[in-house]
C-alpha positions in Angstrom: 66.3 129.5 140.7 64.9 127.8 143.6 67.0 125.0 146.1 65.0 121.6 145.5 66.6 119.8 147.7 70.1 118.8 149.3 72.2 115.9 148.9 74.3 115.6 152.2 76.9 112.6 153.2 80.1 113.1 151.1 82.9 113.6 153.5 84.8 115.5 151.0 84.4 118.2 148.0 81.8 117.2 145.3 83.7 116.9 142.2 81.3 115.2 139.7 77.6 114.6 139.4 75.2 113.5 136.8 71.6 112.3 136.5 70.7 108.7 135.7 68.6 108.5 131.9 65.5 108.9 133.7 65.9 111.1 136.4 65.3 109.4 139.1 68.6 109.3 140.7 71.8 111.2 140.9 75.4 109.7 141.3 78.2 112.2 143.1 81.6 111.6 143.2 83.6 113.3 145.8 87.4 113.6 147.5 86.1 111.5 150.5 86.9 108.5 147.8 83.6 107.6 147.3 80.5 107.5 144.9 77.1 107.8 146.0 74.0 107.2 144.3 71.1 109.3 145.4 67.4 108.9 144.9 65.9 112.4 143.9 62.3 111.6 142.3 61.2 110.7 146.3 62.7 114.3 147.3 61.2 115.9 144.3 57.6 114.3 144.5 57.2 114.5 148.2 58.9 118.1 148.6 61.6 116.8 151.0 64.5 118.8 151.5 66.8 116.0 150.9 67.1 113.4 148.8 67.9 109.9 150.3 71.5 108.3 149.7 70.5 104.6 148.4 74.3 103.2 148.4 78.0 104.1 148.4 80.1 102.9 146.2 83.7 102.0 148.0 87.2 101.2 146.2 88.9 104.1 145.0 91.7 105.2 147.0 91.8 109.1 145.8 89.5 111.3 144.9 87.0 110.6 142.1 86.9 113.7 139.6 84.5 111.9 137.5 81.0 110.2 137.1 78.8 109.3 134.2 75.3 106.5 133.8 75.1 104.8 130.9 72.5 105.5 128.5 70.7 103.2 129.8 71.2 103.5 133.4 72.6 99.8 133.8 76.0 101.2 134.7 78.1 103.9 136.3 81.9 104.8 135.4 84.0 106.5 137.4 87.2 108.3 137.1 89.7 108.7 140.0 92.9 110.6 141.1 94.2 107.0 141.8 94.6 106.6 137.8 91.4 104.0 138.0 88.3 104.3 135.9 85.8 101.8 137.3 82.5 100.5 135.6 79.4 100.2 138.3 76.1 99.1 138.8 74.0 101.6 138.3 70.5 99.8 138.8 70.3 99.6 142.9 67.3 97.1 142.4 69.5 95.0 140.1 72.5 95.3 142.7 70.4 94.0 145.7 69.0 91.0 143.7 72.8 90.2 142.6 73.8 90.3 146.1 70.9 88.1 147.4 71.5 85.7 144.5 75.0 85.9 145.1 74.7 84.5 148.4 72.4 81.8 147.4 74.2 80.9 144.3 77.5 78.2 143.9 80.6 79.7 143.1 81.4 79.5 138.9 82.8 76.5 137.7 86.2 75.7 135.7 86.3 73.3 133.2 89.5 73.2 131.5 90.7 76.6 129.8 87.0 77.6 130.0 85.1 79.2 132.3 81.5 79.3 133.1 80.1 82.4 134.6 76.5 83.8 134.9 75.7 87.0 133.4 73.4 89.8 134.0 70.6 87.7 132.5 71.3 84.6 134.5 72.2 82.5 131.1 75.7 80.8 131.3 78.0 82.1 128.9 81.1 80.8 128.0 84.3 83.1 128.0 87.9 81.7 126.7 
């Protein structure tokens, strides 16, 4: 077959990969401790020979040997050498409207044994 393009940045071997549900991304997980999400359809439409990185995702502390999307492409899980699996973000446009609403947003509030926390559709839910 015939090289589409490159994904270059990982600092480390390439362990994992896997597409997101529709395609338009790719999420890599490599020995640099790190997992990157990549956007491919821009690569693929336009003929570049490399598709752009659109965020690393930082906290493991050994390799990662493992990446998967959701079937919905909400979320990525990851699976590391440091005995971690950790659940991601996997929506980049969702993940820079958190972080902008973050900013803007008061911290959550404790009542008693309950606390109030906003979830991914902004509705408070109440957790015990």
């Amino acid at each position: 077959g015939q090289e589409l393009a490159q994904l270059t940045g990982h600092t480390g071997s390439v362990w994992s990969v896997a597409y997101s549900p529709d395609g338009s991304r790719i999420v890599s997980g490599s020995g640099d401790q790190t997992v990157r999400v990549w956007d491919v359809s821009t690569a693929l439409n336009t003929g570049a020979e490399s598709g752009q990185e659109l965020t690393q995702l930082t906290g493991h502390t050994g390799s990662v040997w493992s990446v998967a999307y959701s079937p919905d492409g909400t979320r990525i899980v990851s699976g590391s050498e440091d005995q971690t699996v950790r659940l991601w973000y996997g929506d980049i446009e969702y993940l820079l409207y958190l972080a902008d609403s973050l900013i803007q947003r008061d911290p959550p509030i404790f009542q008693g044994n309950e606390r109030i926390r906003f979830g991914f559709d902004e509705q408070p839910a109440l957790s015990h």
